[in-house]
C-alpha positions as CSV (number, residue, x, y, z in Angstrom):
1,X,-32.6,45.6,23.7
2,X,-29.6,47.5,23.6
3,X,-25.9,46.4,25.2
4,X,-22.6,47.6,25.1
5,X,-21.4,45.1,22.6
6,X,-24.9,43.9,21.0
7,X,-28.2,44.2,20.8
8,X,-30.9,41.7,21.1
9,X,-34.0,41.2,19.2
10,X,-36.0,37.8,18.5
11,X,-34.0,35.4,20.7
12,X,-30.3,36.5,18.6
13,X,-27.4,38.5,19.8
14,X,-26.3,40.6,17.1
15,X,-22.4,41.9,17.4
16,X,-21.7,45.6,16.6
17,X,-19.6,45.7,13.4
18,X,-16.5,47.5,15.5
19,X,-14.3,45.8,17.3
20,X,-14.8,47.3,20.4
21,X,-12.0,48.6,23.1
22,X,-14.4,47.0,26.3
23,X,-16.0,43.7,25.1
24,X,-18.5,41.8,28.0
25,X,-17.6,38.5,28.7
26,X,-20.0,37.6,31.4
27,X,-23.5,39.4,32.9
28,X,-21.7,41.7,34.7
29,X,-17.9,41.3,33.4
30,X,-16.1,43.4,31.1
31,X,-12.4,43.2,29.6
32,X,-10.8,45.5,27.7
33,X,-9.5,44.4,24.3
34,X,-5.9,45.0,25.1
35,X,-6.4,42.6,28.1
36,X,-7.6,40.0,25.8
37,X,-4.9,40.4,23.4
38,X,-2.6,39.9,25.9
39,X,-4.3,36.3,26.8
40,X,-4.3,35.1,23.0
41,X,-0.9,35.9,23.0
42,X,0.1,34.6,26.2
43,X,-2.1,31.3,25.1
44,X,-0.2,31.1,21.3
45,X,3.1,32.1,21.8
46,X,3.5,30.4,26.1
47,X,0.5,28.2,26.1
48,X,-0.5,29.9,29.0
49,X,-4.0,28.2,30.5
50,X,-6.5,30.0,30.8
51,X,-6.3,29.6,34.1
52,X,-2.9,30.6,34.6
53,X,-4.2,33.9,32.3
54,X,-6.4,34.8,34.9
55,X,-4.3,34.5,37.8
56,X,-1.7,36.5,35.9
57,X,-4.2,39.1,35.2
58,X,-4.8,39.5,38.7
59,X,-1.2,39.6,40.1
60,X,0.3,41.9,37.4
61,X,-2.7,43.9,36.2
62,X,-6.1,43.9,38.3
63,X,-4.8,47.0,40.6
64,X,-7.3,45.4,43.4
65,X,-6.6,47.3,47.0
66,X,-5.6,44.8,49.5
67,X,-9.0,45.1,51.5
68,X,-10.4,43.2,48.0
69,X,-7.8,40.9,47.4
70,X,-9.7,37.8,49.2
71,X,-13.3,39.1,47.7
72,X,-13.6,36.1,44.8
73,X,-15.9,38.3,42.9
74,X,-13.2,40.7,42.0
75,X,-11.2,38.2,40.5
76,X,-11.5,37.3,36.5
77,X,-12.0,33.8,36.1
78,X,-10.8,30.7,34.0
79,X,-14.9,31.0,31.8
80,X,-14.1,35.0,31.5
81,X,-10.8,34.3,29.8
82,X,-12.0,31.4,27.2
83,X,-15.1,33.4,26.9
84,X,-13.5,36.6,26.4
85,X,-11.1,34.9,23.6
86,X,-13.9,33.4,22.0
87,X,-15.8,36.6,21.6
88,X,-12.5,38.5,20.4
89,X,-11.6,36.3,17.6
90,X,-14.9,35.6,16.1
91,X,-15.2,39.7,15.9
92,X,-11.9,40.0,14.5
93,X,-12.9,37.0,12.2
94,X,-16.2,39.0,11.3
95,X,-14.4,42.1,10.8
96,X,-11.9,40.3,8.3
97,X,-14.2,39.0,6.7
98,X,-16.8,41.3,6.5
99,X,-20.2,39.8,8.2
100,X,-22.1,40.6,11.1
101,X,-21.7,38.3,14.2
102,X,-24.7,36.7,15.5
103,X,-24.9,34.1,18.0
104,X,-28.7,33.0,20.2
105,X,-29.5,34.6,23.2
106,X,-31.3,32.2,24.9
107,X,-28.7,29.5,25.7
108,X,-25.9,28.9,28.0
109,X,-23.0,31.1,27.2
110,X,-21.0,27.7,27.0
111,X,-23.1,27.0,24.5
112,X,-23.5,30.2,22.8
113,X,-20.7,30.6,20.3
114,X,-20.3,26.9,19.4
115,X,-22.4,27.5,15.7
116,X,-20.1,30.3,15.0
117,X,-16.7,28.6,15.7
118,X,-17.9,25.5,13.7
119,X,-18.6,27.8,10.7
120,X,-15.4,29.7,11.4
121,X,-13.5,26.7,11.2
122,X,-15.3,25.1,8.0
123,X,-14.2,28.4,6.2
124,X,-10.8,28.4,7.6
125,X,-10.6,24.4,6.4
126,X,-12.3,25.0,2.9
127,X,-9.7,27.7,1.6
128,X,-9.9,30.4,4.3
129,X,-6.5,30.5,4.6
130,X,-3.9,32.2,2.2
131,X,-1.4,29.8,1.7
132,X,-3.9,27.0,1.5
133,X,-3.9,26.6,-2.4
134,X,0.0,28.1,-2.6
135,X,2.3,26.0,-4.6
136,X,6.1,26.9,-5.5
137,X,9.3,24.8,-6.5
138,X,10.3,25.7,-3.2
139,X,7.6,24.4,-1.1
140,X,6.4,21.6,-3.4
141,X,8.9,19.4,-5.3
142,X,7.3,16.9,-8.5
């Protein structure tokens, strides 16, 4: 089965190597990338909830005509947000580091990305950063 953002086959979700501009966050929600960017940065540089990221979203950016304002299903919730930069930054993560993204299929989406931030973070913890193994006389005195 093919998706916008994956495809499907044996009970796995398998990511598209690009990053793509529209990325689905829920069954029937899409967010554009740039939207999501905005909400990582508004998380790491304000630590803005995600909360307050979706309510900003729909003040400042959702364009919704007044006669939909009150309709909730309009309106990008607090899981869309998380979810949204969840999926972002484990494809930018793939991307970087070259690998394919693949998470089940046939789980909750709470549940769906928990394997592949755990091994995200084991790499990041066991030399996946740059500076991890940097030593200088500036940094590091004897």
């Amino acid at each position: 089965m093919y998706k916008l953002n994956y495809t499907v086959n044996e009970k796995m979700r398998t990511y598209y190597a690009n990053l793509p501009d529209v990325i689905q966050v829920a069954e029937h929600t899409f967010v554009e990338r740039r939207v999501l960017e905005l909400f990582k940065t508004l998380s790491l540089l304000s630590w803005t909830s995600a909360t307050n990221a979706a309510h900003v979203y729909d003040q400042a950016l959702s364009q919704l005509p007044d006669e939909l304002q009150g309709t909730a299903r309009y309106h990008l919730r607090t899981e869309h947000v998380w979810d949204g930069f969840v999926i972002l930054s484990l494809l930018q993560d793939a991307r970087d580091r070259q690998y394919v993204l693949q998470v089940p299929q046939n789980c909750e989406q709470q549940d769906r990305f928990t394997a592949a931030m755990q091994a995200r973070n084991d790499h990041m913890r066991s030399g996946g950063q740059p500076e991890f193994l940097h030593c200088c006389d500036k940094c590091v005195r004897c």
